[in-house]
N, C-alpha and C positions, 0 to 999 in steps of 0.2 A: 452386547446389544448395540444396535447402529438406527439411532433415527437421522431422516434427513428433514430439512427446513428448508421450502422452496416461496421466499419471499416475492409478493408480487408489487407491492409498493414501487416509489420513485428515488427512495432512501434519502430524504429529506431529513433533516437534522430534528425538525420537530416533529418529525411523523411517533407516534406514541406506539407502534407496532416494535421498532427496533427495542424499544424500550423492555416491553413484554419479549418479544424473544430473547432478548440478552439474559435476563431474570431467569426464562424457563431454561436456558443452555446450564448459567452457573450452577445449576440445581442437578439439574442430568449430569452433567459430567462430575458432580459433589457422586453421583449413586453408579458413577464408571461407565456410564452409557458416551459412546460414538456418536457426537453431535456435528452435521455438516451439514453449513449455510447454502444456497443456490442463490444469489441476488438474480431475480429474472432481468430486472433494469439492467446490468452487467452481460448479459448473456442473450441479449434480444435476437441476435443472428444465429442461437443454435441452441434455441428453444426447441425445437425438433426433437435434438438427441436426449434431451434431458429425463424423457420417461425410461433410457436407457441405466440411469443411475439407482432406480428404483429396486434393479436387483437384489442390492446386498443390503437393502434397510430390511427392517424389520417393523418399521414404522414412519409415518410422515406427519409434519405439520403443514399446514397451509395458512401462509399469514398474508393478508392483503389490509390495506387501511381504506375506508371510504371515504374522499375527498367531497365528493357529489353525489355517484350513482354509482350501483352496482361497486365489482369487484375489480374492474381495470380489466385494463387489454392485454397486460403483460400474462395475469393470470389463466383469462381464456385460452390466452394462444397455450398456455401449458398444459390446460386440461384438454385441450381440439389434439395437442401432440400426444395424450397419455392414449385420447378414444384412437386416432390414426395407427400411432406408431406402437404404444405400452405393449407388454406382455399381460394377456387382460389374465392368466392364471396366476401370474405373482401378484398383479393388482387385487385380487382376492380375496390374498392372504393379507394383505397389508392394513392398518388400523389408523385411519384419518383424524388429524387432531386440529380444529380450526382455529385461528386469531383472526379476529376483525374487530378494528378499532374503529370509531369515523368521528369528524370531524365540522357532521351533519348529518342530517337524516341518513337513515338505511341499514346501521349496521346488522341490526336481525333479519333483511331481506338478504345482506348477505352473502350471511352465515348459512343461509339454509339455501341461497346456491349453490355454493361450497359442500352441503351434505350430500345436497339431489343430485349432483354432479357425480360425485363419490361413490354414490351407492348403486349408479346408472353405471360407473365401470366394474363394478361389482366389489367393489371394498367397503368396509365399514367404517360408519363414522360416530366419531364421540362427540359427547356434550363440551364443546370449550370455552373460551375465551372470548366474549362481546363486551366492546365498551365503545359507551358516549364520553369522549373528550374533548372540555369546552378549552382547558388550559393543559396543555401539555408537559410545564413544568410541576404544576399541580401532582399533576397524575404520578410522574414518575417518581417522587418523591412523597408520598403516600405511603407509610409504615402498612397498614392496614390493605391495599391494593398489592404489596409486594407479599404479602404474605397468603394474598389469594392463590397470587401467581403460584408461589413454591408447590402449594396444596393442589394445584393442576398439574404440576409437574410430576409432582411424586404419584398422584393416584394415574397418569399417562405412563410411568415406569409401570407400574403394578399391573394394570390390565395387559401391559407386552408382554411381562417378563411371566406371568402366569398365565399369558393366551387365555385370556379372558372371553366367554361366548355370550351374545347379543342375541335378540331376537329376528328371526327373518324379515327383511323390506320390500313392502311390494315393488320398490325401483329394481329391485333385484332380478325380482317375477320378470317385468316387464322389459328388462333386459336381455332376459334368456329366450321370451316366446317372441319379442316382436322386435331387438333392435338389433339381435347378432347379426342380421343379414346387411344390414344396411353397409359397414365397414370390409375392405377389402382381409379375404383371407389370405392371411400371411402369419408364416412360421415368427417367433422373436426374433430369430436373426433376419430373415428378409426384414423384417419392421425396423430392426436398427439400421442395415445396410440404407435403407430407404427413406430412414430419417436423417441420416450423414448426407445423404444425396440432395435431400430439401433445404437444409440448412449453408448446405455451401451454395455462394451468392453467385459463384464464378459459374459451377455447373448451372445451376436455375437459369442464368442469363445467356448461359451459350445455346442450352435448351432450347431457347424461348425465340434463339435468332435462327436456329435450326429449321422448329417448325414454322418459324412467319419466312422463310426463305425456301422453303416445300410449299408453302401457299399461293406464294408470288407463283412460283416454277407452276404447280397447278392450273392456279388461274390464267397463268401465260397461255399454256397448251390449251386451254378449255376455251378463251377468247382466241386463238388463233384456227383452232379447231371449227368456231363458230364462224369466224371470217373467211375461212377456208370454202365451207359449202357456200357462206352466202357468193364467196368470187367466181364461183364453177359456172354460173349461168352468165353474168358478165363476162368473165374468161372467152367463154362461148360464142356471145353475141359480136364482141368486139372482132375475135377473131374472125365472122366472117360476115360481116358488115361490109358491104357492094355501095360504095358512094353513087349517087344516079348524077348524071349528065347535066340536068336541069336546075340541078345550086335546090333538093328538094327540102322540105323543112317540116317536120311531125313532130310531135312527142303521144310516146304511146305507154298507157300503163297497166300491167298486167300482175294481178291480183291472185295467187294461189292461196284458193280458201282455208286448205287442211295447216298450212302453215302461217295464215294471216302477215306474210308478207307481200308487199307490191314492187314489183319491178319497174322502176322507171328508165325509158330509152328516150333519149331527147335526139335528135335526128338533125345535125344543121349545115347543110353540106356535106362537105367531105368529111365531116366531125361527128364524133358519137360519144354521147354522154352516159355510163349506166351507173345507175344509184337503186339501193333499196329506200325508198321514201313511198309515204304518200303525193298525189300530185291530181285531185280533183277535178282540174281544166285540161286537161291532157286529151287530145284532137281526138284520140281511139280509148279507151276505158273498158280492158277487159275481163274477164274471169274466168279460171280453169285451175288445173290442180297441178299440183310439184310434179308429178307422175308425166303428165299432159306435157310440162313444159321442158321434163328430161327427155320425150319424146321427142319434141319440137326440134330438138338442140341436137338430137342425135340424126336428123335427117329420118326419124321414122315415120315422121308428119308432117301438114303444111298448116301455116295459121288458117288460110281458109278452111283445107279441110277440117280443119278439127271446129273452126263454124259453123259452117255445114251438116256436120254430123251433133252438131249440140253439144260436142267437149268444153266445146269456150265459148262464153257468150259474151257477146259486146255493143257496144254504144258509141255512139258517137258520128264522125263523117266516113262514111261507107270507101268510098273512094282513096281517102288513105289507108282505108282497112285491108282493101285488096296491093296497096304497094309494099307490104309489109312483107310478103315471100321475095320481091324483088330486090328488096333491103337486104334483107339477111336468109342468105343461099345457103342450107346445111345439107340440098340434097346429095352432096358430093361425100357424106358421112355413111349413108344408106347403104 
């Protein structure tokens, strides 16, 4: 017979849990049982694998000490590794035996997370070990305490070694109709492969600069992608922008609605300025659509025409509305 003992405490000299498991070991291994400790404090980086060990017992304790609240984070991350990674079919078969000591309020709360835990991976669990300790030399040195312990030990051999049967738990129910889906399906060996994989810190972190380095690369293409169309009309205009004689000076801004960007062209001489902005004082204040102004730019249309005919409508000083073909000559695209 092989039970294991996966301790969630901080292994603290006075912790009174070490105390209790050392008592229930001498006892099991007095009746030839395979007793193996897990310090989780010890093994905090490869908490993952450790539901991997659950194969060859035949049983479990779970010992945690209550400092303040609940059962600790060492212990969670063991039971988040059994729901992830465990083989929930040997988890079944296996017989939970719990210690919780505190050293303040809680240890019946828990003891009975530690059960609903258990019985939520579909294993059963026994009546154990709760105590309030105010002095921990006290305790451990307690004739009458030591001889509890043995009497939990031995009747823990007894219900293994004679596959002792319990009553059905509704956690059990509730695991089969409504939480099997939740966890990814995976064979026991993908779940160990998968849990060696989460526990090494080198892979996690190479992972991790993988995908934030697929992200960047992403967002690059996705912002250049975005600067790209917005350059196609600037491209355009720049291109074939005709300085006038007269030193002329506009700025004109043009608003395609379906895409709620506005075009701004600042005109100052021989110089041209284009920007997607808004610009509210701008000499000409137009509106028309992306469609409209790919037209415009390919020489299929004229600003005016497409005034004219209601494509574009606009505001402002009329007279620089009509220098606007003279500015920028695309009919050479046509």
């Amino acid at each position: 017979m092989k039970i294991n003992i996966y301790y969630g405490g901080r292994g603290l000299i006075e912790d009174p849990t070490i105390c209790v498991m050392n008592k229930m070991t001498e006892v099991l291994e007095e009746l030839r049982v395979e007793v193996t400790r897990y310090n989780l404090y010890e093994q905090k980086n490869s908490i993952s694998m450790l539901p991997g060990t659950l194969k060859e017992a035949d049983g479990i304790i779970l010992a945690v000490n209550v400092e303040w609240m609940g059962i600790g984070g060492f212990m969670q991350q063991f039971l988040d590794a059994c729901w992830l990674y465990g083989d929930k079919q040997k988890m079944q078969t296996l017989s939970m035996f719990p210690i919780v000591t505190a050293n303040t309020y809680g240890e019946r709360e828990a003891e009975l997370h530690l059960k609903r835990s258990w019985e939520v991976l579909g294993g059963t669990s026994l009546d154990g070990i709760i105590a309030y300790v105010e002095n921990s030399i006290d305790f451990e040195v307690n004739t009458s305490y030591a001889g509890i312990f043995e009497r939990k030990a031995e009747s823990l051999y007894r219900f293994i070694n004679q596959k002792s049967v319990t009553f059905s738990s509704s956690s059990h129910a509730v695991m089969k109709n409504t939480l099997t889906t939740t966890p990814i399906e995976l064979t026991p060996q993908e779940s160990e492969q998968l849990s060696m994989y989460v526990s090494d810190d080198t892979y996690v972190k190479k992972q991790k600069e993988d995908i934030e380095e697929l992200a960047q690369m992403f967002r690059g293409m996705l912002e250049k992608s975005g600067s790209e169309k917005n350059q196609d009309f600037i491209k355009n205009f720049k291109d074939n922008f005709k300085p006038q004689e007269d030193n002329f000076q506009a700025t004109f801004s043009i608003t395609m609605t379906d895409t709620d960007k506005t075009l701004l062209l600042l005109v100052a001489g021989k110089q041209l300025k284009c920007s997607y902005e808004d610009n509210i004082e701008a000499d000409v204040i137009a509106k028309t659509t992306k469609e409209m102004v790919n037209r415009l730019v390919n020489g299929r249309t004229t600003f005016q025409g497409a005034f004219m005919s209601g494509e574009l409508t606009a505001k402002g000083d009329f007279k620089i509305l009509r220098r606007f073909d003279q500015l920028f000559n695309f009919s050479a695209l046509s």
